[in-house]
N, C-alpha and C positions, 0 to 999 in steps of 0.2 A: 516612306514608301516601304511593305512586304519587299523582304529578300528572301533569299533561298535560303542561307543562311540563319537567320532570324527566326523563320516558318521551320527549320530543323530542327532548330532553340529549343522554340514553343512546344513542337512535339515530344523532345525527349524530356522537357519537363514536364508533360503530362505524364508522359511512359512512368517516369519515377515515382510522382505521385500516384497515379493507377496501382504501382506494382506494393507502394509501402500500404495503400488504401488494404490493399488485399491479403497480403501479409500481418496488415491487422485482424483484419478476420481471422485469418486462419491463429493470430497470436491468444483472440478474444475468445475462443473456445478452448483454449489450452487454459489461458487466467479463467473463464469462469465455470470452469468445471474446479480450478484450484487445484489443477496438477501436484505443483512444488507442496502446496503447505498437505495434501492428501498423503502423499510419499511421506513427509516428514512426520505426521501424524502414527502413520504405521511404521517408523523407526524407531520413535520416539517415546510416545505417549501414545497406543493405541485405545485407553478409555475417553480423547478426548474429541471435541468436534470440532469443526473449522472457525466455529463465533466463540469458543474459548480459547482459541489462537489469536483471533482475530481483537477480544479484548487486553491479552497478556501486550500482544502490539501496542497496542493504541497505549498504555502505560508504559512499554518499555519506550515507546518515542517521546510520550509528553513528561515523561520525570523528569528526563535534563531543563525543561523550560519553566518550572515550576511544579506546585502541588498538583495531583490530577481530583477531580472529582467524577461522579457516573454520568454528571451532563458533560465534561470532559471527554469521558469514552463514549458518549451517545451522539456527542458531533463529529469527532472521528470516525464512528462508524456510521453516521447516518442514517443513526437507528433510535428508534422513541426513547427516551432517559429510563420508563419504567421495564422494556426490554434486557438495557442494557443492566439497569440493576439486578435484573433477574439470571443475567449472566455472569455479572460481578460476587452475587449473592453465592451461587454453583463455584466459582472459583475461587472463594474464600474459603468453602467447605474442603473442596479438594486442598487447600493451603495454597494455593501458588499466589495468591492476594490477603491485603490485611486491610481492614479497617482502622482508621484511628484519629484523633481529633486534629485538628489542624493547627499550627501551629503559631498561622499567623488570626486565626481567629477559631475561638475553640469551639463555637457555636458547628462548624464548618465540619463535616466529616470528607476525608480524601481516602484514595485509594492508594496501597504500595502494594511494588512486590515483594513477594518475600523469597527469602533461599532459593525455596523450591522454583517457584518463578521463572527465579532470574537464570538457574539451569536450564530449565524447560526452553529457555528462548534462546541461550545461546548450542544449544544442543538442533535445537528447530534449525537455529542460522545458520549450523555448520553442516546440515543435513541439505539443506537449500545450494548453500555454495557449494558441496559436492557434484550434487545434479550438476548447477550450473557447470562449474569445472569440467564432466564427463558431455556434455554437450560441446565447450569451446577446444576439446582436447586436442582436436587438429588442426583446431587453426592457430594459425603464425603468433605469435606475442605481441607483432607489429598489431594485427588485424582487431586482438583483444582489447586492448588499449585505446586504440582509437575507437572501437565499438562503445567501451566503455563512456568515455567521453560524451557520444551523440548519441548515445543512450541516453544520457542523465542529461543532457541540455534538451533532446526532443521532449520528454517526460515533464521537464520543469516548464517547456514553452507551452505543451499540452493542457497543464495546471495553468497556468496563467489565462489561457486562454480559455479557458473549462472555467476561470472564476471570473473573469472579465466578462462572461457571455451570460453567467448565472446573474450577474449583478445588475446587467443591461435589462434580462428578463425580469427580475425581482420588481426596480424603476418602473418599466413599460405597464408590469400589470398595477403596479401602485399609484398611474396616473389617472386623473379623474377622467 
């Protein structure tokens, strides 16, 4: 049986839901305008554009897991392989990427970064945590930390969820 209690529950958990629903919005115009990496760009490297960020990424994350290749950075970025080649190709020019044969099969060609690169991205990353830093600057170190925390577990359950829903849709249309 509905209590008062319970029916109190239910609404302040919608309230919360409601309130993050909409703070998403308003978080989604801030990611895809690409506030942070725009700022960093103009600190940083102002000849560059946000998809030659956005491949130096996609190599500075997949190096630790292995060789990267440009269908490598084409699934990361969710962008056609002959795209991303044509932005690997532009970032080789400028130096921040190398071409070179792979090691565990030399047929194979990978992408690395090189020097330049690998500045370019920790210079980006330290331009980013600035922002970030001047945004969290008045709030408590308690509030940071735990932010931090259900930041990165909402993020990870969102990806879960975001691939468990792609996989169900992938299945659904594959069935006869």
């Amino acid at each position: 049986m509905p209590t008062l209690e319970n029916d109190t529950r239910q609404s302040e958990k919608e309230a919360n839901r409601a309130s993050i629903s909409q703070s998403m919005g308003r978080w989604r115009l801030l990611v895809g305008r690409r506030v942070l990496a725009r700022l960093a760009i103009e600190n940083v490297a102002p000849g560059l554009e946000i998809t030659h960020l956005d491949v130096l990424d996609a190599v500075w994350r997949a190096e630790p897991e292995g060789e990267v290749t440009v269908g490598t950075i084409a699934e990361f970025m969710r962008i056609d392989p002959s795209r991303a080649s044509r932005i690997v190709a532009d970032m080789v020019a400028r130096g921040a990427l190398r071409r070179e044969a792979s090691q565990a099969d030399a047929r194979r060609i990978i992408v690395v970064m090189t020097d330049l690169g690998n500045t370019l991205m920790r210079e980006v990353k330290a331009v980013k945590r600035e922002v970030i830093g001047s945004i969290l600057a008045d709030w408590p170190e308690d509030d940071v930390t735990a932010f931090a925390g259900l930041f990165d577990r909402f993020v990870t359950s969102f990806e879960r969820v975001h691939q468990a829903r792609e996989k169900e849709n992938a299945e659904r249309r594959a069935a006869p």
